[in-house]
GUTI-576607 format. One record per residue (C-alpha): residue in one letter; x, y, z. Coordinates in steps of 0.5 Angstrom, whole numbers, plus 2048, in hexadecimal, padded with zeros to 3 digits. Example, Ala and Ser with C-alpha at 12.3 -4.5 7.8 and 13.67 -1.06 7.14 Angstrom:
A8197F7810
S81B7FE80E
***
This chain:
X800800800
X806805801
X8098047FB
X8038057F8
X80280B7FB
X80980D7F9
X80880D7F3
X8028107F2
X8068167F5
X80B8157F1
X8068177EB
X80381D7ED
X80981F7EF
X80C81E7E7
X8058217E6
X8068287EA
X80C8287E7
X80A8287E0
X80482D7E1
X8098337E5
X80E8327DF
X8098347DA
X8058397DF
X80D83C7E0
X80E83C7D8
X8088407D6
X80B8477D4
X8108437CF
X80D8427C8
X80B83B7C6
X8078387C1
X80083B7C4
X8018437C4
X8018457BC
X7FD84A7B8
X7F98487B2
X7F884C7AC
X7F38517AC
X7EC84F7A8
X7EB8517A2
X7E685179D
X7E6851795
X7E284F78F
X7E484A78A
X7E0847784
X7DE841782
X7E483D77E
X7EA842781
X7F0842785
X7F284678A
X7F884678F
X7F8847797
X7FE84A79A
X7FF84B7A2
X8048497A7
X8058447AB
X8088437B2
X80883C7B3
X8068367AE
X7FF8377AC
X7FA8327A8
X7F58367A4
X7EE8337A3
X7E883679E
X7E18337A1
X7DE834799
X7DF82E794
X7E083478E
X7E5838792
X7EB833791
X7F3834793
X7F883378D
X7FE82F78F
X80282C789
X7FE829785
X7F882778A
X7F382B78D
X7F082A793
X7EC82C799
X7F182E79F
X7FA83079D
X7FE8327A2
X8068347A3
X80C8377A8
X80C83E7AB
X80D8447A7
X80B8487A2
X80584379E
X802844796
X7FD83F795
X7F983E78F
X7F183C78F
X7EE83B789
X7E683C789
X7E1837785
X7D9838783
X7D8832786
X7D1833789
X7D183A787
X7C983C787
X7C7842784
X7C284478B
X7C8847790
X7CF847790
X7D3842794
X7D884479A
X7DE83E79C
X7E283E7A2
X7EA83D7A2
X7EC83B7A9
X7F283B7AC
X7F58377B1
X7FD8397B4
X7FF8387BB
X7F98337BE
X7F48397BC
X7EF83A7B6
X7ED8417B3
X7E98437AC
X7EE8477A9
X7EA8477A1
X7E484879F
X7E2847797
X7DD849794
X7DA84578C
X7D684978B
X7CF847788
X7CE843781
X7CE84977B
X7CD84F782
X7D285377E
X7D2851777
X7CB854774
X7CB85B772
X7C786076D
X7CA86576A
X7C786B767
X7C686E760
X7CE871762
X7D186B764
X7D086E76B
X7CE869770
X7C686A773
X7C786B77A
X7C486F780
X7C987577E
X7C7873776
X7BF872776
X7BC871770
X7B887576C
X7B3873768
X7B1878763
X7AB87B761
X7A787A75A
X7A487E756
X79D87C759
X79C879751
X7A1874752
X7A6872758
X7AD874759
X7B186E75B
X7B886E75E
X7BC86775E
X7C0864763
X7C685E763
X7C7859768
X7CF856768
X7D085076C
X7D684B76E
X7D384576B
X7D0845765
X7CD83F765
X7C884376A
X7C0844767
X7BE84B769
X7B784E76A
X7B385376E
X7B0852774
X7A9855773
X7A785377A
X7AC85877D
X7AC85D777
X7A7864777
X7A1862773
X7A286876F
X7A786776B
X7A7862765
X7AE85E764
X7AF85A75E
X7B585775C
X7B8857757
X7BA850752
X7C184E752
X7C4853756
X7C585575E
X7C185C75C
X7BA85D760
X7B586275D
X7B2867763
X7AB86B761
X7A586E765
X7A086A766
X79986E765
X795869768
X79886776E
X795863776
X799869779
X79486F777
X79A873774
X79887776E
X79D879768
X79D880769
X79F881770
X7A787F773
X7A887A777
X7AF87C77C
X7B487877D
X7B2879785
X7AC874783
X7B186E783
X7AF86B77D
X7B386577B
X7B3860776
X7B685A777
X7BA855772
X7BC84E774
X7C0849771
X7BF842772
X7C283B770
X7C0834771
X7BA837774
X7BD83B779
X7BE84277A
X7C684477A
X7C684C77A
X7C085177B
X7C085877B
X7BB85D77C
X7BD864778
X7B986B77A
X7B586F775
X7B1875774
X7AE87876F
X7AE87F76C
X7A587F76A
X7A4881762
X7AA88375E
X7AB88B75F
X7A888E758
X7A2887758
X79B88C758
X794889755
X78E88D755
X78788A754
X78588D750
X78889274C
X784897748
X788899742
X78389E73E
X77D8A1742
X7798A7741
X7768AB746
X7718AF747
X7718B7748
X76D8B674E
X7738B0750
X76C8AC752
X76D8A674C
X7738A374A
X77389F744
X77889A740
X779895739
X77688F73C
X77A88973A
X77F88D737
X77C88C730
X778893731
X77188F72F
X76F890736
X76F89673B
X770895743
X76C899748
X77189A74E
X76C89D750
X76F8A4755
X7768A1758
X77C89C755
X77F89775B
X785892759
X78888D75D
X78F88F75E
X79488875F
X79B889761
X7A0888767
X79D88A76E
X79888E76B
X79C89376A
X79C898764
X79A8A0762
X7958A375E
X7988A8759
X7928AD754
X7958AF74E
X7928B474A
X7928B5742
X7908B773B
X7908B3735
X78F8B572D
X78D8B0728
X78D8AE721
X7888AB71D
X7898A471F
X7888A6726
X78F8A5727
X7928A972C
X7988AD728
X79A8B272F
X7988B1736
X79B8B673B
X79A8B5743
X79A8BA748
X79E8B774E
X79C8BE751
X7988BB756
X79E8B6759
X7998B1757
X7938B375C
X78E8B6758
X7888BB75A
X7838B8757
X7848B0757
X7848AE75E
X7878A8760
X7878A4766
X78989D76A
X78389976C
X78489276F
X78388B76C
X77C887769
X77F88276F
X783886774
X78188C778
X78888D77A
X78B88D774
X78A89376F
X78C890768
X787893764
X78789A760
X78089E75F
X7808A475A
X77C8A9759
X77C8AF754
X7788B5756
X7748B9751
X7778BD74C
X7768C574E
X7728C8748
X7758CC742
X77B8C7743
X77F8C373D
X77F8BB73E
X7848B8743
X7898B1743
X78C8AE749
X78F8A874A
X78F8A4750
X7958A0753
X79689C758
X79E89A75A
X7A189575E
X7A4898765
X7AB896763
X7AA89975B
X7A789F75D
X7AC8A1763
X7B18A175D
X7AE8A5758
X7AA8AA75C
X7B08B075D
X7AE8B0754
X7A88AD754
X7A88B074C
X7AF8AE74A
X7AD8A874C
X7A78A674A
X7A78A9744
X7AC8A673E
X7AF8AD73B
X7B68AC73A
X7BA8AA733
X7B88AA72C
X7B38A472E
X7AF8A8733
X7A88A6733
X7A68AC739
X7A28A873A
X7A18A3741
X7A689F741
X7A489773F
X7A7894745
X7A2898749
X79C897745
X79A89274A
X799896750
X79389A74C
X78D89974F
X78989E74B
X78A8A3745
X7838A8746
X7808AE741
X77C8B2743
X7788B773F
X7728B973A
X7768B5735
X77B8B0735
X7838B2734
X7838AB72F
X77E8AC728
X7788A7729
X7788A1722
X7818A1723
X782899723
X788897727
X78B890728
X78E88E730
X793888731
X791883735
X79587C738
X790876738
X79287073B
X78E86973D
X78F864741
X78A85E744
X784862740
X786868744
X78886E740
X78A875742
X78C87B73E
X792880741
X79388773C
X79A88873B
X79A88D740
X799888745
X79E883742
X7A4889741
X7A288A749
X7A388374A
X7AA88474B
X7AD87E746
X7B0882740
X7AA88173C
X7A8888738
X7A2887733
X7A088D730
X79A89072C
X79B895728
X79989A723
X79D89A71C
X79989E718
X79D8A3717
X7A489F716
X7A689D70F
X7A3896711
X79D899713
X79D89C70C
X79F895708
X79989170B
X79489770B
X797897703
X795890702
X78E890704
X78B896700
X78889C701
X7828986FF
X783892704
X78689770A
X78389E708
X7868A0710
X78E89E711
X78D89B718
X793897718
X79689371F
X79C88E721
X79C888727
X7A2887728
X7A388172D
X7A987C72F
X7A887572C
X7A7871732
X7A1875733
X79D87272D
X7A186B72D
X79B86672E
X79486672F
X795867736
X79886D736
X796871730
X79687972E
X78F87D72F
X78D88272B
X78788772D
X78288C729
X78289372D
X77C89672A
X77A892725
X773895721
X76D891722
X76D88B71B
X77488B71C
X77888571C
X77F88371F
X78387D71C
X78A87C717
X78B87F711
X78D87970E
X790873710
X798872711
X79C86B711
X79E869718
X79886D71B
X79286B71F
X78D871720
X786871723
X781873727
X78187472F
X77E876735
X78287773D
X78187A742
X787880743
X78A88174B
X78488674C
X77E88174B
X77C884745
X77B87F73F
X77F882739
X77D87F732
X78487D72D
X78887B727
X78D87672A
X793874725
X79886F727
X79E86C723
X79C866721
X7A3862720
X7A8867722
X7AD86B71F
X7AA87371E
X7A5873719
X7A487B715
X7A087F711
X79987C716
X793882716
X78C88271A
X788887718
X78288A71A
X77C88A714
X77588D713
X772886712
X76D88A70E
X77288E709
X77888B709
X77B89070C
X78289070F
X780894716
X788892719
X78E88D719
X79288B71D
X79988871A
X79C88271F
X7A488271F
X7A787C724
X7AD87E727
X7B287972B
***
């Protein structure tokens, strides 16, 4: 028992012994006091490698948690490497290896040194295509928050589209739009073969959003584009949008009233029904147009002039008095709300007061301006409007702001034009899916798309003067001789034909073709005009291309034979 004892106490002893040495040593450096590295974060893609430096102050073994994240050790690769003390560099090399497209993935690099462990790296794989899908503008610059995209304005008529490109890494990648998470009130169209997308208002829209009104980018709209593969989404990215409302100079007015007589007590207004002449219109005491164009915004201006005639009824001088700065005394217009909106005053009433005894007839016309135009032109309203420099001058309104005529009014004992004059009026027809329409020229000049049909008196050109020839004295006693001038693509198919009107035409007249002309098609048609008035026409289409010549309508007494006017037909490219 005492031996046994002893050697029990021996033990303890040995061990007290050991513990106090190692309690004695605690101020020397030993394996367990080192430093780790401090932690560090970084990002690397799918499919790179990148190199971790750090110091070391004893041996170390590094191990990644993440199967992607991998040490690259010669020629293996592998979870876990490890080294002596000293200044490290350890490559790792990043795999898509369960990459997903939904969030990104974080590995930890832990390391162990000195009997203790401590995270020092964290790497980021970023999310399957997260940076790899962007749009760019029309400039090549990318659409971001600090680069929204405009979507453009139309021209009421027809849409502006504004095209954007999609670039992303993998090629073999579908692109589409997301429309669940895009703004309802844009259409976006691809466009066969190519990355390039086509952005353009959409009028009939969920989101309530009318054309002619701004959208700011404050409203956060977005659309979103995608690209998918096997199936699954790999990129998305939402691009901010805002739109400009109607184009700056795009104005319709519904109707307009090209010739309208009033009556010296300005009570009864009147005009040339369906354009034709044969019937007369009662506006009764007043004129109301709708006007349609960006924010509701535009400016009246009232233009005074007189005009001298020849014995076609042909104006051959016409003078405007800008005297008045476009605000008349004795033409009163005013804004007046809508037909469907109260708080949106988008209509214009005109009236006319009575003609003071004694007083010659007088002549105005009314003209209603976008904002945007007329804030340019309003410091020279005259020099602007009126086309009066070079040797081509008209000095007379300038073509491209025919369609912001609302009324031309004479009032007076007598009309300033001669009663019987025989006039032409150009028209642009169209008909699609049995609906037809027809816009003047004035309004496809205004349209903004580089078309510029003219209708024209050649009477007193030697043109004139060869035609007038042609038919005699005893077929065509009155020289009444005009051209149309119109670009090809007006007049290239059934759908889309030139439309000649009779202005005045006497009653037993007739309107049709002189004769006919290979590769011309002509007959007669009705359509509605933008105004909602029915206009009867000659309509000419080019039959099999090309630019076919020498093509007249005419308007004959069916009685007579007499020839009352032509109208020579000149396409152009």
């Amino acid at each position: 028992m005492i031996g046994r004892a002893m050697a029990w106490t021996a033990m303890l002893a040995m061990a007290l012994s050991v513990g106090g040495c190692s309690d004695s040593d605690s101020d020397n450096d030993g394996p367990g006091d080192v430093t780790f590295p401090e932690k560090d974060a970084i990002t690397v893609d799918a499919g790179q490698d990148r190199t971790l430096t750090f110091s070391a102050d004893a041996e170390w073994k590094l191990t990644s948690n993440a199967s992607w994240c991998r040490f690259v050790d010669g020629d293996f690769v592998q979870t876990t490497i490890s080294g002596e003390a000293g200044d490290q560099s350890v490559t790792i090399r990043v795999s898509d290896d369960n990459q997903n497209s939904e969030k990104d993935d974080v590995a930890e690099i832990t390391m162990a040194m000195g009997g203790k462990s401590q995270v020092i790296y964290e790497i980021t794989r970023p999310r399957k295509g997260a940076s790899s899908l962007i749009v760019k503008d029309e400039s090549g610059k990318v659409i971001d928050t600090e680069n929204p995209l405009l979507v453009k304005g139309g021209n009421i008529t027809s849409p502006v589209q504004t095209t954007v490109t999609l670039e992303i890494d993998d090629a073999s990648a579908q692109l589409g739009v997301l429309t669940d998470k895009t703004a309802s009130w844009v259409t976006v169209t691809a466009l066969t073969g190519t990355n390039d997308y086509v952005v353009s208002f959409k009028d009939d829209n969920a989101d309530g959003k009318n054309p002619k009104y701004a959208i700011p980018a404050e409203e956060n709209a977005v659309i979103t584009f995608a690209a998918q593969k096997n199936g699954s989404t790999v990129a998305e990215v939402a691009i901010p949008i805002y739109y400009e409302g109607y184009a700056e100079g795009a104005l319709i007015l519904d109707p307009s009233y090209m010739s309208v007589t009033v009556s010296e007590d300005g009570r009864t207004m009147t005009g040339e029904g369906g354009v034709s002449g044969s019937e007369s219109v009662d506006y009764g005491g007043e004129l109301i147009s709708t006007v349609t164009t960006r924010n509701d915004a535009f400016e009246i201006v009232e233009i005074a002039y007189t005009a001298t005639y020849d014995q076609w009824g042909t104006p051959t001088e016409e003078n405007y008095d800008f005297s008045a700065n476009g605000d008349l005394d004795w033409v009163t217009t005013s804004k007046i709300a809508g037909e469907t909106d109260a708080n949106v005053k988008n209509r214009v009433r005109l009236t006319v007061s009575e003609l003071p005894e004694g007083e010659e007839p007088r002549n105005a016309t009314v003209m209603i301006f976008p904002k945007a135009v007329y804030d340019e032109i309003k410091d020279d309203l005259q020099g602007n409007i009126i086309d009066s420099e070079g040797d081509q001058a008209t000095h007379d309104i300038k073509s491209a702001y025919n369609t912001y005529i609302m009324a031309n009014l004479t009032q007076g004992s007598e009309s300033a034009e001669p009663e019987g004059s025989v006039s032409f009026a150009g028209y642009y027809y169209t008909s699609f899916d049995g609906e037809a329409m027809a816009m003047t020229f004035e309004e496809v000049a205004g349209m903004g798309a580089g078309l510029e049909p003219k209708m024209e008196n050649i009477s007193d050109t030697p043109e004139g003067d060869a035609i007038f020839s042609d038919y005699g004295l005893s077929v065509m006693p009155n020289k009444n001789v005009w051209k149309a001038t119109v670009p090809a693509g007006m007049m290239g198919d059934a759908s889309n034909r030139l439309g000649i009107a009779a202005v005045g035409m006497p009653e037993g007249a007739m309107l049709g073709e002189a004769f006919p002309v290979s590769g011309i098609t002509g007959e007669a048609v009705s359509a509605p005009t933008t105004g909602g008035q029915t206009v009867s026409l000659w309509s000419v289409y080019i039959a099999d291309g090309g630019k076919p010549s020498g093509y007249q309508v005419v308007i004959m007494n069916q009685n007579s034979g007499i020839i009352e006017a032509v109208c020579v037909v000149e396409v152009t490219d």
